[in-house]
N, C-alpha and C positions, 0 to 999 in steps of 0.2 A: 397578501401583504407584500409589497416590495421592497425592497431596500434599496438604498443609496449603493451608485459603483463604491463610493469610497469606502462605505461601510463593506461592501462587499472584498474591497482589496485588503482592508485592514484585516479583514477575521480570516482571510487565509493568510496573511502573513505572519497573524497569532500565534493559525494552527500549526503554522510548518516551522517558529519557533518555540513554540511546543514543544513538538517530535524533534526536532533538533537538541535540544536541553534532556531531553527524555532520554536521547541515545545517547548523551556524552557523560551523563549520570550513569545509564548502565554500563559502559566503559570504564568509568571509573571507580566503581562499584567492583566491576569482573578483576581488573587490576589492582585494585585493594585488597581482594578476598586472595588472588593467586598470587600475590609478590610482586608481578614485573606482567610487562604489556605482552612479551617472547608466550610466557606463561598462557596469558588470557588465548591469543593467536593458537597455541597447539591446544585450546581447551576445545576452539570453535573448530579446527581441524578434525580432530579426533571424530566431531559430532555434525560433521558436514552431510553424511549418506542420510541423519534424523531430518536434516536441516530441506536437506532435496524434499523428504515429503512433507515434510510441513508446508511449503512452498505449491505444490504438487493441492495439497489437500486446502491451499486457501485458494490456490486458483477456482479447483472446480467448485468449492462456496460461493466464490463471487460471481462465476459464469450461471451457477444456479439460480443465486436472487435475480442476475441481469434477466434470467429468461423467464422467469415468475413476473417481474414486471415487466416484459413484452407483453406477457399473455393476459395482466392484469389492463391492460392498455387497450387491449386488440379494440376494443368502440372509439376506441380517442385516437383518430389516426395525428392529430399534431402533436400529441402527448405520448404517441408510439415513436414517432422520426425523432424526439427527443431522447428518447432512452435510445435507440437505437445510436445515434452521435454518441453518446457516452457511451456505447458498448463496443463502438468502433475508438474511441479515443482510450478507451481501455485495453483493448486488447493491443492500438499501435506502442503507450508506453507501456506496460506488464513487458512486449518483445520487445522493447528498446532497455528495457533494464536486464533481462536473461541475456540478452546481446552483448552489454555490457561483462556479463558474469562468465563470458569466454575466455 
């Protein structure tokens, strides 16, 4: 079944305000709970070296599934060049965001 681009453009702008709404809730949540934003900022410090692996340990999740479905693909080579696009546009922004995290 295909969708409509517009449907297509609408539900990722949904999703991405969504996660936008989602993280200005837990912001404001963390700064609620701790007194002041100063607060929240030395709570995330503090717990930056947990933060590196959680980062660390979703990367290699998401490399895992990518390469499950390479290998779930290997017969469908048009349905391979398509996971493979998304595992190269994945891994260009994943280092365009750690890039950023300099």
């Amino acid at each position: 079944m295909k969708h409509s681009p517009l449907f297509t453009l609408l539900s990722g702008l949904g999703i991405a305000a969504v996660m936008i709404l989602t993280a200005a809730l837990v912001a404001w949540i963390g700064r609620t709970a701790l007194g002041s934003f100063e607060a929240w900022q030395q709570a995330f410090e503090s717990a930056r070296p947990y933060l590196r692996w959680w980062r660390a340990l979703l990367y290699a999740a998401l490399f895992a599934l990518w390469w499950d479905l390479l290998r779930r693909y290997r017969h469908r080579p048009q349905d391979r060049l398509r996971v493979k696009r998304i595992g190269a546009l994945g891994l260009v922004l994943s280092t365009v965001v750690e890039l950023t995290r300099l």
